[in-house]
N, C-alpha and C positions, 0 to 999 in steps of 0.2 A: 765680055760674056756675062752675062746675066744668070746666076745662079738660082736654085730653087732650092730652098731650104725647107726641111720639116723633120720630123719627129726620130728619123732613120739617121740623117746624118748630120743633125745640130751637132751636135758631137765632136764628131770627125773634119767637119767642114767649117766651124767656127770657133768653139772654144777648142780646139787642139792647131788652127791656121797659124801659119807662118808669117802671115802677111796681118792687117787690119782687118775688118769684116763693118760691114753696114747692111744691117739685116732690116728690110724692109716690111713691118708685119702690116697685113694688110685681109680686107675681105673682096670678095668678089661684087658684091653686093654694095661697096661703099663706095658713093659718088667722090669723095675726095682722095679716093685711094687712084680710083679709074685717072685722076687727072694728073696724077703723078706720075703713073706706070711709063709713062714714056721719056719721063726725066728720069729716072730711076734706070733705064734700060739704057740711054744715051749715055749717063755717068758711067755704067760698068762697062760700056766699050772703051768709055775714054780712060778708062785708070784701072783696066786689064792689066794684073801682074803688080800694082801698087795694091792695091786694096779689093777684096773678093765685095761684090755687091751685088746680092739680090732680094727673094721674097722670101714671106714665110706666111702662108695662110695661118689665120688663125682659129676660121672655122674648123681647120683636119688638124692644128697642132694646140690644141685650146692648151697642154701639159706645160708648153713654153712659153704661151702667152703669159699664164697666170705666173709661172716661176719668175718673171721679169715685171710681171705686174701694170701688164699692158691691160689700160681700161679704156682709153681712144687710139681711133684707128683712123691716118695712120701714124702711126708710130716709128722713128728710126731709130735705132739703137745699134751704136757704137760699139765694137767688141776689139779689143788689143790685147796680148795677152790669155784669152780666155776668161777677162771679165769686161761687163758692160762699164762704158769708162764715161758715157754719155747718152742721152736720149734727147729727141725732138721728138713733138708733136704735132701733128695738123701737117695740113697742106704748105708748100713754100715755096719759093720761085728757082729754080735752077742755081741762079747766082749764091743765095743762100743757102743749099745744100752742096753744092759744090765749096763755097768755101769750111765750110764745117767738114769737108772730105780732106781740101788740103789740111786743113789745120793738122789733121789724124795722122795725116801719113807723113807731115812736119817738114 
């Protein structure tokens, strides 16, 4: 399941999770975001219950872009514990995003 992260339950939904988080900040508007969404959607089915994985617009949450210091989109940022443990940036092929997922969840 593919989470939707923003401004209401950044909070509660990733820095206070039980589990990993891989927050995918992204725009609507961004062609290299678009080409990921569906990698991004495919990984959070497959590693349901290992690690939470979704979005987080940055046009509606611009408060937690800037707090993490997201200047390109897209952005993937790693969260364990309730801090950022890791970030990628740009577009990446499934293979590479997935293995930086197992590595998280170890």
């Amino acid at each position: 399941m593919e989470y939707v992260f923003d401004s209401s339950n950044f909070e509660a939904e990733v820095l206070n999770s039980d589990v990993p988080v891989l927050v995918d900040f992204y725009a609507d508007w961004c062609g290299p975001c678009k080409m990921m969404a569906p990698i991004v959607h495919q990984l959070a089915d497959a590693y349901a219950g290992q690690m939470k994985i979704g979005k987080l617009n940055v046009d509606n949450c611009l408060d937690i872009a800037q707090k993490y210091r997201v200047m390109s989109i897209p952005t993937f940022i790693f969260f364990k514990n309730g801090q950022a443990v890791e970030t990628a940036v740009g577009g990446m092929s499934k293979a590479e995003l997935e293995n930086k997922i197992k590595n998280m969840i170890g």
